[in-house]
DRENTORKOL-3810 file (N, C-alpha, C; in nm, 4 decimals):
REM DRENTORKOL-3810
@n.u->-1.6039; n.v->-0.5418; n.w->0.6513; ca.u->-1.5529; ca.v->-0.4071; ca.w->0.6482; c.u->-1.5392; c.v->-0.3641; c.w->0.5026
@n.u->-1.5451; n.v->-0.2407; n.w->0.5101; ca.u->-1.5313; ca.v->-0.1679; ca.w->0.3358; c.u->-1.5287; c.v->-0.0451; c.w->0.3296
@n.u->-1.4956; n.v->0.0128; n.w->0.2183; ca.u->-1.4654; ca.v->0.2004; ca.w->0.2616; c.u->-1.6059; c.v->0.2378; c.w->0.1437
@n.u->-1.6449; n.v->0.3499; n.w->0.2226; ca.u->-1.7285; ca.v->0.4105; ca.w->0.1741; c.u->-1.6874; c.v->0.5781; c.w->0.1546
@n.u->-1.7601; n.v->0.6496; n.w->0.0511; ca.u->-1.7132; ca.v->0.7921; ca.w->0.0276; c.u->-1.8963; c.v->0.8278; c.w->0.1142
@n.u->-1.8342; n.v->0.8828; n.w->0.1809; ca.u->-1.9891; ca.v->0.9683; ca.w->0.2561; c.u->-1.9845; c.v->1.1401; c.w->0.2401
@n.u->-2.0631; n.v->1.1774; n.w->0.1775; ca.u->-2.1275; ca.v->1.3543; ca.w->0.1442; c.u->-2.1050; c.v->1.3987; c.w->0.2705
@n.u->-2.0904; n.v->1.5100; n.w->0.3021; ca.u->-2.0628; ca.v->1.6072; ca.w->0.3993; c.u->-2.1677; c.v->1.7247; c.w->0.3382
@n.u->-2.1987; n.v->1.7834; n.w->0.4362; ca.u->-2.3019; ca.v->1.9268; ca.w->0.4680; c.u->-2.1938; c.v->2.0163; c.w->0.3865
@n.u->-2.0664; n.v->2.0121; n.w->0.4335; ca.u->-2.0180; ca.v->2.1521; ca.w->0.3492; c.u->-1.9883; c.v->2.0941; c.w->0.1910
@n.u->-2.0260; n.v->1.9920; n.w->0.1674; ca.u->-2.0067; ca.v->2.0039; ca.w->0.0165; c.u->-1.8295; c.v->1.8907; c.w->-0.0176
@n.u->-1.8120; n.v->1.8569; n.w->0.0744; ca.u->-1.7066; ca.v->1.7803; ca.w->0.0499; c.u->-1.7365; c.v->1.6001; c.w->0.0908
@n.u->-1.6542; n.v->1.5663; n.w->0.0426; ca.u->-1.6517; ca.v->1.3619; ca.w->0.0611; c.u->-1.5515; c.v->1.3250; c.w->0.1434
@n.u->-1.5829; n.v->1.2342; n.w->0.2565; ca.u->-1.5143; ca.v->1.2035; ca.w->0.3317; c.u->-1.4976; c.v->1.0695; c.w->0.2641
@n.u->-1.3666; n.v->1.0382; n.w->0.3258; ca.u->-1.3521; ca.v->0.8673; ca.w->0.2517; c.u->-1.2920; c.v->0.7894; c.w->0.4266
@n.u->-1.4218; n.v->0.7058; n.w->0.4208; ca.u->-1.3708; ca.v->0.5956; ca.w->0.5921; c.u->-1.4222; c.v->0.4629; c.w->0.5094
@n.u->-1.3409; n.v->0.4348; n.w->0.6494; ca.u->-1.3748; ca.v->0.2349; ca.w->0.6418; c.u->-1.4832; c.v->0.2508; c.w->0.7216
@n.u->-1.5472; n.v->0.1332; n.w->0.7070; ca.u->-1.6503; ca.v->0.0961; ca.w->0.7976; c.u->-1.6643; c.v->-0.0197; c.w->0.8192
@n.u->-1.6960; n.v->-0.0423; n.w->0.9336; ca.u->-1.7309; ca.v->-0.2183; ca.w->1.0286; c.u->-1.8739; c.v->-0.2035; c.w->1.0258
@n.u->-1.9467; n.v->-0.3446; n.w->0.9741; ca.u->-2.0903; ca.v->-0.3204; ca.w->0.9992; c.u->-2.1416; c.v->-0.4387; c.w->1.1256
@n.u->-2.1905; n.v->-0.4136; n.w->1.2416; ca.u->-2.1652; ca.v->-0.5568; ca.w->1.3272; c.u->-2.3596; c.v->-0.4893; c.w->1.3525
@n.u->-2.4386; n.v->-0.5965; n.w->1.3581; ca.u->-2.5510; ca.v->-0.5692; ca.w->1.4029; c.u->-2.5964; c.v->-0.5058; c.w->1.3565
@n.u->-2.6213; n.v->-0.4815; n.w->1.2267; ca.u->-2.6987; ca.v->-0.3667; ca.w->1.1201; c.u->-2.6344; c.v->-0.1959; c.w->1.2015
@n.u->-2.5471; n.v->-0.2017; n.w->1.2305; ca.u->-2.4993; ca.v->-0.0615; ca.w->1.2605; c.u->-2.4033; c.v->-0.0206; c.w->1.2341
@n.u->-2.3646; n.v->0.0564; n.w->1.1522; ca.u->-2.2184; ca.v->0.1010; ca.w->1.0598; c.u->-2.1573; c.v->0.1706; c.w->1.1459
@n.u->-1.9876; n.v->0.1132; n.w->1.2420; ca.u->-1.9152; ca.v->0.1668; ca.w->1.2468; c.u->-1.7855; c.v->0.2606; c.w->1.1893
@n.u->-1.7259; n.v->0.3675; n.w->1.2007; ca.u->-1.6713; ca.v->0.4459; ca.w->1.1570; c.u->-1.4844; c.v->0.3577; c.w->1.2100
@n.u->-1.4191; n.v->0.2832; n.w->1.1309; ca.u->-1.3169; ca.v->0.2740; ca.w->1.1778; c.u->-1.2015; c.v->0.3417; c.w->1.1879
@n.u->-1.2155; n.v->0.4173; n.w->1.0423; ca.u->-1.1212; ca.v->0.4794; ca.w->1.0407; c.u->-1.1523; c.v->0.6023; c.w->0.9037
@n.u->-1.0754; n.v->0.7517; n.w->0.9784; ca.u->-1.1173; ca.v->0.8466; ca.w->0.8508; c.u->-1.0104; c.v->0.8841; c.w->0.7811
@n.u->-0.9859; n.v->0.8313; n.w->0.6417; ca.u->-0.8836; ca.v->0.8686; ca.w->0.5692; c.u->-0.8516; c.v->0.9709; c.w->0.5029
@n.u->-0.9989; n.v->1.0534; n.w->0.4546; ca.u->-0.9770; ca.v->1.2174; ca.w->0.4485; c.u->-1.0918; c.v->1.2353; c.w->0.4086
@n.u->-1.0235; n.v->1.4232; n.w->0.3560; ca.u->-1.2064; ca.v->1.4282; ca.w->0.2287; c.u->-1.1255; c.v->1.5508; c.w->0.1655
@n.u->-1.2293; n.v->1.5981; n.w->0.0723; ca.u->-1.1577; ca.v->1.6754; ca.w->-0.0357; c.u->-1.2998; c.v->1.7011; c.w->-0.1152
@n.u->-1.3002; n.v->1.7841; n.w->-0.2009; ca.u->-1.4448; ca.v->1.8655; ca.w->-0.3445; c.u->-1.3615; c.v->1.7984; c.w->-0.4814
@n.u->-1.1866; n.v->1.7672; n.w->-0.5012; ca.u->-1.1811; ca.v->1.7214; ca.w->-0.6001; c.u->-1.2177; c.v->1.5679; c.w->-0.6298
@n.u->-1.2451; n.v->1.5171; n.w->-0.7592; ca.u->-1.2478; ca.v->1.3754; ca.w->-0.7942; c.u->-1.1532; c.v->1.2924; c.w->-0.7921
@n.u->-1.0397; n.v->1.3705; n.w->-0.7989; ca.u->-0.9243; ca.v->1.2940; ca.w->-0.8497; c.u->-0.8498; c.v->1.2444; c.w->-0.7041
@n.u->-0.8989; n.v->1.3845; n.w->-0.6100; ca.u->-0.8050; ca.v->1.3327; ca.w->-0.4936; c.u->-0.9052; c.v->1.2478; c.w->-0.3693
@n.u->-1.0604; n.v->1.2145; n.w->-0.4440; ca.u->-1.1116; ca.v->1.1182; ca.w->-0.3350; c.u->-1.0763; c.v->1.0125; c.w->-0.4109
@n.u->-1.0649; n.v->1.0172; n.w->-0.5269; ca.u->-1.0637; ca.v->0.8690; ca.w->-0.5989; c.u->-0.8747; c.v->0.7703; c.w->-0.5598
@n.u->-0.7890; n.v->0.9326; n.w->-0.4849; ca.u->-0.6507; ca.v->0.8712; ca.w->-0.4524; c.u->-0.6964; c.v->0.8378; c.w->-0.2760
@n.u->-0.7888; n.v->0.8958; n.w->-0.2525; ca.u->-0.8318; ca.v->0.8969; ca.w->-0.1013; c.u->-0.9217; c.v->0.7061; c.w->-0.0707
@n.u->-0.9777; n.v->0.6922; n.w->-0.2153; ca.u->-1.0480; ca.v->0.5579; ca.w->-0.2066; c.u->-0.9618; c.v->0.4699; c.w->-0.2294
@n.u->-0.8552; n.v->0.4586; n.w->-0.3249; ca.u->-0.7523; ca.v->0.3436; ca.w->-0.2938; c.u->-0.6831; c.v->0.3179; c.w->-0.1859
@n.u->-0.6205; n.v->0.4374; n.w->-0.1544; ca.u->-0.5326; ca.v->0.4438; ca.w->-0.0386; c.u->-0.6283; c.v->0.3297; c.w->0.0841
@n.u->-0.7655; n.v->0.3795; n.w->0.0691; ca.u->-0.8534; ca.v->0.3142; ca.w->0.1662; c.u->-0.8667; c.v->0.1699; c.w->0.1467
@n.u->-0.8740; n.v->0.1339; n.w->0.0708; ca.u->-0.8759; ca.v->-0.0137; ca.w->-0.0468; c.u->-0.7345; c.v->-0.0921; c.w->0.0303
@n.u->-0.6167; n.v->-0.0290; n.w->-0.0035; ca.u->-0.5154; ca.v->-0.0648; ca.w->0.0781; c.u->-0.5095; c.v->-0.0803; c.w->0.1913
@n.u->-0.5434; n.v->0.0504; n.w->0.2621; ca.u->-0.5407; ca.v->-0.0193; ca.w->0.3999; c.u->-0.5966; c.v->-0.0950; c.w->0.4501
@n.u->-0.6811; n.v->-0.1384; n.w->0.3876; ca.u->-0.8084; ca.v->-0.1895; ca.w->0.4682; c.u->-0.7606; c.v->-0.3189; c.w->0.4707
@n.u->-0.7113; n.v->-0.4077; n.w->0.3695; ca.u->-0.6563; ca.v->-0.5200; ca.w->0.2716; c.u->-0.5474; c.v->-0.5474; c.w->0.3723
@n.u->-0.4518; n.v->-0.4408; n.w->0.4148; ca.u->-0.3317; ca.v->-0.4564; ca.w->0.5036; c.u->-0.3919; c.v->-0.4846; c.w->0.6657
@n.u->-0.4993; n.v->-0.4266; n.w->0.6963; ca.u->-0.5616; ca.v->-0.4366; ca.w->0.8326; c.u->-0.6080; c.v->-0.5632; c.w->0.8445
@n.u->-0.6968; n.v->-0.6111; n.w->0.7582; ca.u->-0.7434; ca.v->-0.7182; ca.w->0.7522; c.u->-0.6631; c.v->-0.8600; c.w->0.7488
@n.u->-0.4881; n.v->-0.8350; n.w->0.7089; ca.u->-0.4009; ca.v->-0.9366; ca.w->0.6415; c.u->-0.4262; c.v->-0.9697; c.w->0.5527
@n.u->-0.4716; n.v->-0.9416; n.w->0.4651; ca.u->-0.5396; ca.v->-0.9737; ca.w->0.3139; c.u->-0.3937; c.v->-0.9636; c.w->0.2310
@n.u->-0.3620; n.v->-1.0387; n.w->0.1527; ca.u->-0.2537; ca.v->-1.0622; ca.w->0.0955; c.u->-0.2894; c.v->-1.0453; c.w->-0.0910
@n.u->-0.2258; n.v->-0.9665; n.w->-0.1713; ca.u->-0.2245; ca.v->-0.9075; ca.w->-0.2805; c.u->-0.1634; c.v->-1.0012; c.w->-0.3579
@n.u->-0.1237; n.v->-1.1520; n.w->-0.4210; ca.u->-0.0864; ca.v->-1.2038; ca.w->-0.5240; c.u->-0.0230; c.v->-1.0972; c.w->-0.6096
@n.u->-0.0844; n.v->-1.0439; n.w->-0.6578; ca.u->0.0109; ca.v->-0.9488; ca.w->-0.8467; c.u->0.0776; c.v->-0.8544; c.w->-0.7480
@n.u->0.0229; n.v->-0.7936; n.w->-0.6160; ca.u->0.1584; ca.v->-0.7145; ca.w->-0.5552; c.u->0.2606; c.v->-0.7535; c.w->-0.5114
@n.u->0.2544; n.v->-0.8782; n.w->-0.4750; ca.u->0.3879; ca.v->-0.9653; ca.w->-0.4076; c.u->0.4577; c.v->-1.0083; c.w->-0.5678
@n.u->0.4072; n.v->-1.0556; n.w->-0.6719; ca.u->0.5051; ca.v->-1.0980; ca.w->-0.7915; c.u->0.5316; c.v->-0.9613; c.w->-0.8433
@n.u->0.5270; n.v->-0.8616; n.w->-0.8267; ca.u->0.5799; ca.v->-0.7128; ca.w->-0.8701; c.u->0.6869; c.v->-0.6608; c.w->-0.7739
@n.u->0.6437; n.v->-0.6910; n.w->-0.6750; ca.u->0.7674; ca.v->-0.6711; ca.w->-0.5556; c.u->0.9086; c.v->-0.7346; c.w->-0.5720
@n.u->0.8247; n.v->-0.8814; n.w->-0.6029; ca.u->0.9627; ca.v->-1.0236; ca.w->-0.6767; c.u->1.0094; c.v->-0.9688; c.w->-0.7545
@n.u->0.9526; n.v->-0.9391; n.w->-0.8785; ca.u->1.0550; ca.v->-0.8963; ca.w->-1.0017; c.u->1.1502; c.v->-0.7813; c.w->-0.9998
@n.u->1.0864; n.v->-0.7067; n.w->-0.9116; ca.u->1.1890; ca.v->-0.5579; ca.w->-0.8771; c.u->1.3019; c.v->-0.5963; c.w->-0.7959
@n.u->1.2672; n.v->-0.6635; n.w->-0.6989; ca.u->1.4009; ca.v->-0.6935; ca.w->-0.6477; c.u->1.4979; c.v->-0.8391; c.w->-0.7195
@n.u->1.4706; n.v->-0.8892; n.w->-0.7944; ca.u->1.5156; ca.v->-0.9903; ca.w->-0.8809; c.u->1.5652; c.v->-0.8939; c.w->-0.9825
@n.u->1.5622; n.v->-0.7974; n.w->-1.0192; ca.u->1.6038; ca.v->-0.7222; ca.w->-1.1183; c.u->1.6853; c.v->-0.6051; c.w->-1.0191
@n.u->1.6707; n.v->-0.5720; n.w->-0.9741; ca.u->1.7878; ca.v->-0.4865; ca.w->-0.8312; c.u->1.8877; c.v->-0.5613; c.w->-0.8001
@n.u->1.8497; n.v->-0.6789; n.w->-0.7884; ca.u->1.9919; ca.v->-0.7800; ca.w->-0.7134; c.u->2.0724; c.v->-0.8276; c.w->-0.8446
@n.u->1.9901; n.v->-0.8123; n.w->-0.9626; ca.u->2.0888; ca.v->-0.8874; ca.w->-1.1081; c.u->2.1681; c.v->-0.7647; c.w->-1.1781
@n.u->2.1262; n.v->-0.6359; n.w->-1.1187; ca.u->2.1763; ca.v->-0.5282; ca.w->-1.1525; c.u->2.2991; c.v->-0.4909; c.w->-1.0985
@n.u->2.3048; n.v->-0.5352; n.w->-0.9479; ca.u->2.3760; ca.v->-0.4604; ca.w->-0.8928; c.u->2.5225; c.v->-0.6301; c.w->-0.9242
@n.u->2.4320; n.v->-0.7323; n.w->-0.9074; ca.u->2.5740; ca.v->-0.8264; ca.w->-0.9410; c.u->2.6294; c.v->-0.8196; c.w->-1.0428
@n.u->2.5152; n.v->-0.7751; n.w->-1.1450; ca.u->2.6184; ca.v->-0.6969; ca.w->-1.2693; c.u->2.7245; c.v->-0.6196; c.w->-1.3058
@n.u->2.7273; n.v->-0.5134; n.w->-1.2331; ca.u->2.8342; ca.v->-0.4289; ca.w->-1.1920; c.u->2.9273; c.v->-0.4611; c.w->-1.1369
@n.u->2.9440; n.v->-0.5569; n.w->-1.0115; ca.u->3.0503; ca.v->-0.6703; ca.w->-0.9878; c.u->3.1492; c.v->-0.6925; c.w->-1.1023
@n.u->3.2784; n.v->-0.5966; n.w->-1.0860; ca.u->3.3971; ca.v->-0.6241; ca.w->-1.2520; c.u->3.4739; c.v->-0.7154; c.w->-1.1718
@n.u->3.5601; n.v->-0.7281; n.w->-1.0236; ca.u->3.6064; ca.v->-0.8195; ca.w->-0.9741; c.u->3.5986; c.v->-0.8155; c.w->-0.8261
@n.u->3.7019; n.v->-0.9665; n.w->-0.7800; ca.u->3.6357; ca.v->-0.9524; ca.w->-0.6571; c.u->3.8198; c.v->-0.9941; c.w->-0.6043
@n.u->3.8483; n.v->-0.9246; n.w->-0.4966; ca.u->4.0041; ca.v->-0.9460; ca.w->-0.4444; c.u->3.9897; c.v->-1.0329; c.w->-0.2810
@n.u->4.0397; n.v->-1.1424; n.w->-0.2820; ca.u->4.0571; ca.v->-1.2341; ca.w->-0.1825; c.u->4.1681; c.v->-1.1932; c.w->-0.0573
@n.u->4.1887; n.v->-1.0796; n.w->-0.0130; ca.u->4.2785; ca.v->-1.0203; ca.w->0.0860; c.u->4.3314; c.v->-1.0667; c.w->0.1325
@n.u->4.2092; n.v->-1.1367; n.w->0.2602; ca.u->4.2010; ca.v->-1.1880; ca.w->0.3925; c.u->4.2637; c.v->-1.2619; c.w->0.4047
@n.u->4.3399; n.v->-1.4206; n.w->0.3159; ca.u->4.4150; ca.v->-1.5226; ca.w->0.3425; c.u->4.5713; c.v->-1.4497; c.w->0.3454
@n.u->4.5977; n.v->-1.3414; n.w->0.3317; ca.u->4.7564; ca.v->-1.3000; ca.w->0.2810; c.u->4.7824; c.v->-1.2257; c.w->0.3911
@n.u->4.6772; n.v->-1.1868; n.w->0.5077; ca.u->4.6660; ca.v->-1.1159; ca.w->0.6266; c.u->4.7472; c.v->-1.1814; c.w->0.7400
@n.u->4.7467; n.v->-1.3492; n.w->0.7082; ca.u->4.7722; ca.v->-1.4101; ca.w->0.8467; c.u->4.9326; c.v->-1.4112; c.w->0.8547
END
């Protein structure tokens, strides 16, 4: 499977995935189309992604970017932690 940008009659680019089984290109899925560059070229990642997520294809540098953000969210927020009050034993 892989995404391809395919020309259109009116002058615009469609951006799909495609399955090729038996020398015959299926259409899996259509992610859009558009005349600008900028927004097939956001239309071809997006496709890149999904495709990667459909497949289970797993991203290495996206999972250690994910890590560090939340390793840096959780050291942030325990940072802010000024104290902590033990209530609950003075309840009984």
């Amino acid at each position: 499977m892989f995404v391809k940008k395919k020309k259109n009659r009116s002058g615009t680019t469609s951006v799909v995935t495609v399955s090729k089984c038996n020398g015959k290109s299926n259409y899996v899925k259509t992610l859009g189309s558009s005349s600008d560059a900028s927004e097939i070229e956001n239309l071809y990642q997006h496709g890149k992604k999904w495709l990667s997520a459909y497949l289970g294809a797993r991203d290495m540098f996206a999972e250690h970017t994910r890590e560090q953000e939340e390793k840096q969210v959780t050291e942030r927020l325990l940072g802010n932690i000024e104290n902590i009050l033990l209530n609950g034993t003075q309840l009984t």
